[in-house]
C-alpha positions, 0 to 999 in steps of 0.5 A: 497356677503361674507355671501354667499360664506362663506355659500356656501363654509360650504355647500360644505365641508359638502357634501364633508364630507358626500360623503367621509364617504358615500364612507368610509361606502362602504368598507367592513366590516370584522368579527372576533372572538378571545379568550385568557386569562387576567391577572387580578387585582383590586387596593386597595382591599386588604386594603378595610375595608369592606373586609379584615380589619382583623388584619395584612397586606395582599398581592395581587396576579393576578388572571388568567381569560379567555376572548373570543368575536367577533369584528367588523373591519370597515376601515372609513379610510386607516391605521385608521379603527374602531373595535367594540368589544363584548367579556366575560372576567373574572376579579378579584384578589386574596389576602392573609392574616394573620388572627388575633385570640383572645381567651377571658378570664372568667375576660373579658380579652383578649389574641392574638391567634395564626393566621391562614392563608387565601386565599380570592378570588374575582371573577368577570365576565363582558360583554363588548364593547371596542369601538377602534381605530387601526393602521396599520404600514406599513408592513414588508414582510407577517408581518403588526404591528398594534395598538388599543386604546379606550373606553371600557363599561362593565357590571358584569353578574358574582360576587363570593367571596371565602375563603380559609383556612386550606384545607377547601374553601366557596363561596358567590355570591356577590348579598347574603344579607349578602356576607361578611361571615368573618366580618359580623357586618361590614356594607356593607354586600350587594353587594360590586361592581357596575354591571357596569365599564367604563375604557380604553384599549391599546393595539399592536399587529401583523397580518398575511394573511394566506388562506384568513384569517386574524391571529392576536396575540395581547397584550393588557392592560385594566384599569378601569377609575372609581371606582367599589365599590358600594359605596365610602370608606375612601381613597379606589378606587378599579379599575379592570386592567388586562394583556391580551394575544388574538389570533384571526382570522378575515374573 
């Protein structure tokens, strides 16, 4: 008699969950659309020997991208709706570096030249899904608080390399044989970055009803959980992050 009352009460919780998420599933759903820009950073690449091992120390700078997408907001619970994302972003970092020179001498000797500033620049595109939660706080006159965290899976449509010294700048695509231009008896002359990322998003923000839209302004932060380089190198684990500023408009 237990066994059945046990399986009775399991059945009934399932129904139970069942019809409270077929209820859930009923709610509308609403579309929005956003854009913005990302600040943008990847850990670790200034001192990738692959890259930029060129005799001096060198100094990271964020690079500054665009970012625009649709979401999806599906409310499978009151305050804790779902939001599906499909945006572009533009990644990347810039990083300055001293470049040593030598000058060889007729007796095989060598002497230091004099050094020569360069710019370098990495320039990555993605298309990407965050899968996030969001939570409503309670709202304050027209004003209502809320927050995202989630998942997010990319994949690189976009990959250049540039250079830039003395007035005079190149560029490579990233799928070039041979992209490393600077150091080219280096190995790793491929393609140094993986086509995908996988990584995770927080984020708050503030919304607002006006004409029977949804206005929102938010402030997120992005953070690649896994490394992106190809391949693994001795203590270097570059990961793309960046700041990100959205407004948006949800229907």
């Amino acid at each position: 008699m237990p066994t059945r009352l046990n399986g009775l009460w399991r059945l009934s919780s399932i129904a139970a969950l069942l019809f409270s998420l077929r209820a859930e599933a009923q709610a509308p759903l609403r579309l929005g659309v956003f854009g913005g820009i990302n600040s943008a950073s990847i850990s670790d690449l200034s001192i990738a020997p692959e890259l930029f091992d060129l005799g001096f120390p060198s100094s990271s700078n964020r690079r500054t991208g665009a970012q625009f997408g649709a979401y999806l907001t599906w409310p499978l619970r009151s305050g804790w709706p779902l939001q599906p994302v499909l945006h572009f972003v533009q990644k990347g970092v810039r990083i300055d570096e001293r470049i040593a020179t030598f000058v060889f001498l007729p007796n095989d000797g060598v002497l230091p030249g004099e050094p020569f500033d360069a710019t370098f620049g990495v320039n990555l595109s993605y298309l990407e899904v965050p899968l996030l939660v969001r939570l409503d706080a309670a709202a304050t006159r027209r004003w209502r608080p809320f927050a995202v965290l989630g998942p997010s899976f990319a994949y690189r449509t976009d990959c250049r390399q540039t250079v830039l010294s003395s007035g005079r700048g190149d560029e490579t695509d990233c799928d070039e044989e041979r992209n490393n231009f600077l150091r080219p008896e280096l190995p790793g002359n491929g393609d140094f970055f993986r086509k995908t990322d996988f990584g995770g998003v927080i984020g708050d923000g503030i919304t607002t009803a006006a004409s029977g839209r949804d206005l929102s302004v938010q402030l997120r932060y992005s953070q690649s959980l896994l490394s992106i380089a190809r391949d693994d190198t001795d203590s270097v684990s570059p990961r793309n992050s960046g700041i990100l500023l959205l407004v948006g408009v949800g229907f």
